[in-house]
N, C-alpha and C positions, 0 to 999 in steps of 0.2 A: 252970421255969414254961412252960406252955404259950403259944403265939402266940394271941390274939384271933380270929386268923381263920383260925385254925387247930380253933380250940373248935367244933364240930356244938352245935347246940339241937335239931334233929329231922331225923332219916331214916325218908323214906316208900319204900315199896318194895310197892307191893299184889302180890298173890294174881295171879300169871300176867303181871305185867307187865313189858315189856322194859326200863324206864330206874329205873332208882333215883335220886331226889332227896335231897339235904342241905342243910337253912337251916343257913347259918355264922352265930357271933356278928355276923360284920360286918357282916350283909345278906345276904350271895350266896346265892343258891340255884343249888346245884351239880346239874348233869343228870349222870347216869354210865350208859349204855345198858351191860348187863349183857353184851355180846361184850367193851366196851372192858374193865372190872372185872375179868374172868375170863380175858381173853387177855392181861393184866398181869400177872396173879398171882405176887407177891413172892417166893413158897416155893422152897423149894433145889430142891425136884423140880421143878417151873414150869424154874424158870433156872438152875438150877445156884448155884454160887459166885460166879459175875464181877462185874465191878464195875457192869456195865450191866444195866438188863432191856430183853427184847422181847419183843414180842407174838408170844405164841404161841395160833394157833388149834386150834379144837377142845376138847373136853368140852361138857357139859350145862352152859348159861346160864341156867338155871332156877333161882331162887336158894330155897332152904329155911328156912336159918334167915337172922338177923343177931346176933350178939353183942357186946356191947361188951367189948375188952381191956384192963383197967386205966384208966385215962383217958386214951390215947393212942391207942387202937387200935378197929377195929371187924376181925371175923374174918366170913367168909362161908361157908356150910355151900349151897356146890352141890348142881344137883337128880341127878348123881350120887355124891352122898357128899364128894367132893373138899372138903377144909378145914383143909388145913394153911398159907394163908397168912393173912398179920397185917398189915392193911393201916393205916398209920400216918397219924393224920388230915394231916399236912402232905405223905403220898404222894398220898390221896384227894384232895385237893384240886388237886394236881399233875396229876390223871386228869379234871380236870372238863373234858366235850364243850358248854358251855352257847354262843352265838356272843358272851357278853362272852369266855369265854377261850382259843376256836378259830374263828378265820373260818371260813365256810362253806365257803370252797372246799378250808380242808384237815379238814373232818371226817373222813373217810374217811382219812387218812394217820396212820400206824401206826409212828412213831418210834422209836428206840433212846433208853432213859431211863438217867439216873446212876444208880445206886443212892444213897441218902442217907443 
């Protein structure tokens, strides 16, 4: 069973915009500025195998599509093709830049993540 706030009601993401938002079941609306999304990217090409991810910059942060994976996942189809990661709504939420769940003064810091 899935987490409550872990469950998305809607993701907006318009035509040319840099942040993508997610209302969660619980309330939160999640901000996810498309460097942070795509410089995370879960896929074995992205990180390899290890047990951690980082941020890796670079590709096209122009997002295409959005798909949703089963009921756990949403996938992102980059504005260069790139779409092999599956990004798992309890990892998404782990990614949110909003300042309930990153002070200001470390937006801009770019951590080493568990993998889950």
């Amino acid at each position: 069973m899935i987490d409550r706030r872990h469950a998305p009601t809607a993701v907006r993401s318009p035509y040319r915009a840099l942040v993508t938002e997610i209302d969660w079941a619980d309330g939160h609306v999640g901000k996810y500025p498309h460097e942070v999304l795509r410089g995370y990217c879960p896929c074995a090409g992205c990180q390899g195998h290890s047990a951690e991810i980082k941020f890796v910059g670079g590709g096209d942060t122009s997002i295409k599509t959005i798909e949703p994976v089963g009921d756990y996942a949403l996938s992102f189809e980059w504005g260069d093709g790139h779409a092999t990661g599956i990004y798992t709504f309890r990892y998404l939420r782990s990614l949110c830049r909003c300042d309930e769940c990153v002070p200001p003064a470390e937006k801009d810091a770019r951590p080493v993540l568990p993998r889950s």
